[in-house]
C-alpha positions, 0 to 999 in steps of 0.5 A: 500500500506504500506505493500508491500513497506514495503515487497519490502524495507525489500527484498531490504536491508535486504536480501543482508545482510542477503545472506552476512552472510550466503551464505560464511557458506553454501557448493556451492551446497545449495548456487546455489539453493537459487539463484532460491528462489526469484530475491532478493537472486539472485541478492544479491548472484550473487554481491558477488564475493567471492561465485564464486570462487569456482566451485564443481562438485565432484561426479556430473553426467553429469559433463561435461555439468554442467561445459560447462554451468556454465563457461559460466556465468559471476559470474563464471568470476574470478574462482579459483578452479575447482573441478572434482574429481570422476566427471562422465562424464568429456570427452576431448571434454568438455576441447575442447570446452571450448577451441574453446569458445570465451569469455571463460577464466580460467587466475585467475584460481589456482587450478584444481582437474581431479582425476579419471576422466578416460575418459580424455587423453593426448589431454583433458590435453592439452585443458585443460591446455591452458585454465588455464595459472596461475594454480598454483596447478593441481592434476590427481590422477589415470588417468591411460591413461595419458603418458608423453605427458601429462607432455609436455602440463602442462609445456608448458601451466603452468609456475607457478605450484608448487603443483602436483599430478600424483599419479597412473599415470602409464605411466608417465616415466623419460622423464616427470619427466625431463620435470618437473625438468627443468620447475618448479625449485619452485615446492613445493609439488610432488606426485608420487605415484605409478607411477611405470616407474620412475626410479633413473634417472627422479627422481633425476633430479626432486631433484636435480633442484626442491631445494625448495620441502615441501612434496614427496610422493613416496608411494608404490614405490620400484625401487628407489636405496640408491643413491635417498634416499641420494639426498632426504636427502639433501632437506633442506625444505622438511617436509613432506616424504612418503615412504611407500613401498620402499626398502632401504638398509640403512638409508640415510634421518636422515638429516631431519624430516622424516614424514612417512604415512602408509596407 
């Protein structure tokens, strides 16, 4: 009988320690399998909030379900980021209910990636958003059916954004960039890549109240007239520019480190 209290023993204290050193250097993925090695992987992982954090489908079928499920267990409880880039599958109607469950909630969640995920519109945004009231950074990189209602649901839903990507978002106009301008006076980081309706008038507005911008990314952008590139120019923080693509007449951005990216 020695052996097995020995077996046990070692399962009961050596284990946990073993998943504490390891679990934090393994992608999700793999951490997820080892739950259904043996109960004492389970139990030692799932004690380990920090593992939990983080929920990644990128690239995954069935995204949908998989995301349904898994906000629907405990560990997931104090999630942070929610990955779902190129994610397949991801429809409004996983947002909706997710939204009409009860016990589900997404308040410590601070970031959320939906880049290409083509089958959400305007109404999954708002499903979405309600959800996640402290997001603090939300990418929709191409999804090209979003339209400035959109905009309407993530400032209403989100007060606390400070990182945004609306690269490829083709219908995003000057009324959304208005809408962002007056609810996120902190933003720091602005990607507006490709979103060929802005003009001067969204875009200025976004510079002239949002004082505090890091990083604009205007790549592949050229409606823009010299009057923007001199209001950019007087962006004291700003470290980071893309202006790939543009057309200027003259140099007015010499009043900070000009970073350029070509793609």
């Amino acid at each position: 009988m020695a052996a097995p209290a020995a077996d046990e023993a070692w399962c009961r204290e050596t284990v946990p320690r073993v998943m504490e050193l390891v679990s934090p250097r393994l992608p999700q993925r793999d951490v997820c399998a080892l739950l259904a090695v043996s109960p004492w992987c389970y139990r030692a992982l799932v004690a380990n909030p920090g593992l939990w954090e983080v929920l990644d489908l990128r690239e995954m079928k069935n995204a949908g379900d998989r995301l349904i499920s898994a906000l629907s267990l405990a560990r997931y409880r104090h999630l942070k980021v929610l990955n779902l880039e190129f994610a397949q599958d991801i429809e409004d109607r996983h947002f909706i209910h997710l939204k009409e469950m009860s016990g589900i909630s997404l308040e410590n969640l601070e970031f959320l990636n939906l880049n290409a995920c083509q089958k959400i519109s305007d109404k999954g945004i708002e499903a979405g958003t309600c959800l996640c009231p402290n997001l603090q950074g939300l990418s929709i990189y191409w999804i090209v059916g979003l339209t400035d209602s959109s905009i309407v649901h993530i400032t209403k839903n989100c007060r606390h954004i400070v990182d945004l990507n609306l690269s490829g978002c083709k219908n995003i106009s000057d009324k959304g960039m208005r809408l962002i301008a007056n609810s996120y006076p902190g933003l720091k980081k602005l990607n507006i890549t490709r979103c060929v309706k802005l003009t001067d008038d969204g875009l200025k507005e976004v510079l002239q109240k949002c004082s505090s911008l890091e990083s604009l990314n205007l790549y592949a952008l050229s409606s823009f007239s010299d009057k923007v590139y001199k209001e950019i120019g007087l962006l004291s923080n700003l470290t980071f520019l893309d202006l790939c693509g543009a057309q200027m007449q003259r140099s007015n951005v010499s009043q900070f480190d000009l970073v350029c990216t070509c793609y």
